[in-house]
Each structure stands twice: as structure tokens, then as C-alpha cells.
SEDOSE-697189 format. One record per residue: residue in one letter; x negated, y, z of N, C-alpha, C, O in turn. Coordinates in steps of 0.02 Angstrom, whole numbers, plus 50000, padded with zeros to 5 digits. Each point is the difference from the previous one (the first is absolute). Example, Ala and Ser with C-alpha at 12.3 -4.5 7.8 and 13.67 -1.06 7.14 Angstrom:
REM residues 2
A493404971650390500455005950000499555006050000499484999950033;S500705005449931499585005950003500395005550037499755005550008;
END
This chain:
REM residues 80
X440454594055211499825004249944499754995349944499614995550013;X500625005549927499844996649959499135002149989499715004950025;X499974988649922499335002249989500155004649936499665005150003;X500754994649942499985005049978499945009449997499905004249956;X500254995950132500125007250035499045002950017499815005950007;X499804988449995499625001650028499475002149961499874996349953;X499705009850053499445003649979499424996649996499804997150050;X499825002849884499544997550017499465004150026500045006249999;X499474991150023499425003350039499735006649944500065005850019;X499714993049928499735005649950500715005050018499915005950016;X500634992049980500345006650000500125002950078500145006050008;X499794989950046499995004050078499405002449995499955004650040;X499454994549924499265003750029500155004549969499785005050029;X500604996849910500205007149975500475005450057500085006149998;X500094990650032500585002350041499785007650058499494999550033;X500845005649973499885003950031500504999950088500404995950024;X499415008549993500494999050083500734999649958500264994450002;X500075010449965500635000449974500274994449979500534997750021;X498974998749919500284993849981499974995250038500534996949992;X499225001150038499874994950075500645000750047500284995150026;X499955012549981500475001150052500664997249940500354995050005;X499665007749967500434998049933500254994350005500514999250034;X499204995749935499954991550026500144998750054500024993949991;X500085006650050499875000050052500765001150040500264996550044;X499995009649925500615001849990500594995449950500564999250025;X499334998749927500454995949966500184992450027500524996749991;X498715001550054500194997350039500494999250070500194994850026;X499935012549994500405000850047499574995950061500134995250037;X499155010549954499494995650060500045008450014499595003749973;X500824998450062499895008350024499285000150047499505003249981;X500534992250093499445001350024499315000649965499605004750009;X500304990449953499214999649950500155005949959499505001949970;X500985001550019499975006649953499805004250043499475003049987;X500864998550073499735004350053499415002550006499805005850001;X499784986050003499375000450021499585002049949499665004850019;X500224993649927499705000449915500085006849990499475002449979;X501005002050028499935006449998499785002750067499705005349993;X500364992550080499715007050045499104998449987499605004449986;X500274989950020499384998149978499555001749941499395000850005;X500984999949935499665001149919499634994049989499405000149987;X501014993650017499804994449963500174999949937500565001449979;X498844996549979500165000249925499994988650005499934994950035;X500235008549884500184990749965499074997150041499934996650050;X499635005549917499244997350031500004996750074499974994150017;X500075013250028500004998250086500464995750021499934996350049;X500565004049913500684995250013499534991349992499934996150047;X499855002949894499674994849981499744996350046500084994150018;X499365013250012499524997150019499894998250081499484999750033;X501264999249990500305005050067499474992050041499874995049966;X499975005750086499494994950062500534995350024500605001150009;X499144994749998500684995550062500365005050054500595001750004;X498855000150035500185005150052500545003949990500494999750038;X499495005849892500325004149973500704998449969500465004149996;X499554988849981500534997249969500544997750062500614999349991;X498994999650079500534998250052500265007150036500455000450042;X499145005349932500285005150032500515004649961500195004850033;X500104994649894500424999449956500684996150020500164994250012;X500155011849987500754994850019500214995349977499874999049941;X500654995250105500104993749955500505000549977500505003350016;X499344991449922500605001349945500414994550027499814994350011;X500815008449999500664998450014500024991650032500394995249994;X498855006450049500244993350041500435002750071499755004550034;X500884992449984500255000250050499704998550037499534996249989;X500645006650089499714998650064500714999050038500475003850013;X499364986050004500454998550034499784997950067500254994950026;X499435007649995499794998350061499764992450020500104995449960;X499645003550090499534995850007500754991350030500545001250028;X499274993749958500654993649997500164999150076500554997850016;X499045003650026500244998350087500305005650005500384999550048;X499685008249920500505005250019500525000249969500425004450009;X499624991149950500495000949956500644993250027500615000549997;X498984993850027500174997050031500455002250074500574998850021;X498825005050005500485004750072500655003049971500524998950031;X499505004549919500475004449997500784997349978500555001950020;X499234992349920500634997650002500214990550012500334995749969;X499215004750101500234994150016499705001550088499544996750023;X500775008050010499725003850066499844993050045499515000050037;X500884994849960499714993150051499594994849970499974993950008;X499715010749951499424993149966499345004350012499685004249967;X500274993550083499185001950026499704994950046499435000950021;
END
């Protein structure tokens, strides 16, 4: 994403659940839209979200490739 795309903070603390889910959406981050609306996170709570809270927020579009010794098993079955 370019830095030009990105909001600055004065304008997310304006932000309501809609616009949050919004953003959120143009990003083509469906899960974090999901959540921002069943929840009623506005631009603020979003801000101000805890470590805790930020790992319990879905991840953005990191792949899960599984761990290198299973990946190893799978496509190299006599290297163990």
C-alpha cells in the first residue's frame, strides 16, 4: 500500500464503526471488516486497540505455511 493511501490519525479518531469497516474494505481486509462491525469499533478503539487485542484481530494477509520440518516431510518424504 502506498503511504499516500494511508489515513492520518486525526482523521481515523474521527472515524465511526462504518468508516473503519469501510477502509477496511477497500483494502480487501474482509476479515478485519467482519470484526469492526460485529464488535462497533470506531476509528478511537481501533487506535487504541492493547497488544492482547491487536493479536486477537485477524492477520493481515500473512500466509500460513506451516512449520519447515513439515514441509520438509511432505515434499521430500525420505529426509527425516
Amino acid at each position: 500500500m502506498a503511504l499516500s493511501n494511508v489515513p492520518y490519525r486525526q482523521q481515523v479518531m474521527a472515524w465511526g464503526p462504518d468508516e473503519l469497516a469501510d477502509y477496511f474494505k477497500q483494502l480487501n481486509y474482509k476479515d478485519c471488516e467482519k470484526v469492526v462491525k460485529k464488535h462497533h469499533i470506531n476509528g478511537p478503539r481501533f487506535l487504541h486497540l492493547s497488544e492482547n487485542d491487536i493479536q486477537k484481530f485477524p492477520k493481515l494477509r500473512v500466509p500460513f505455511w506451516g512449520s519447515p520440518v513439515s514441509v520438509k516431510k511432505k515434499q521430500f518424504p525420505s529426509f527425516e
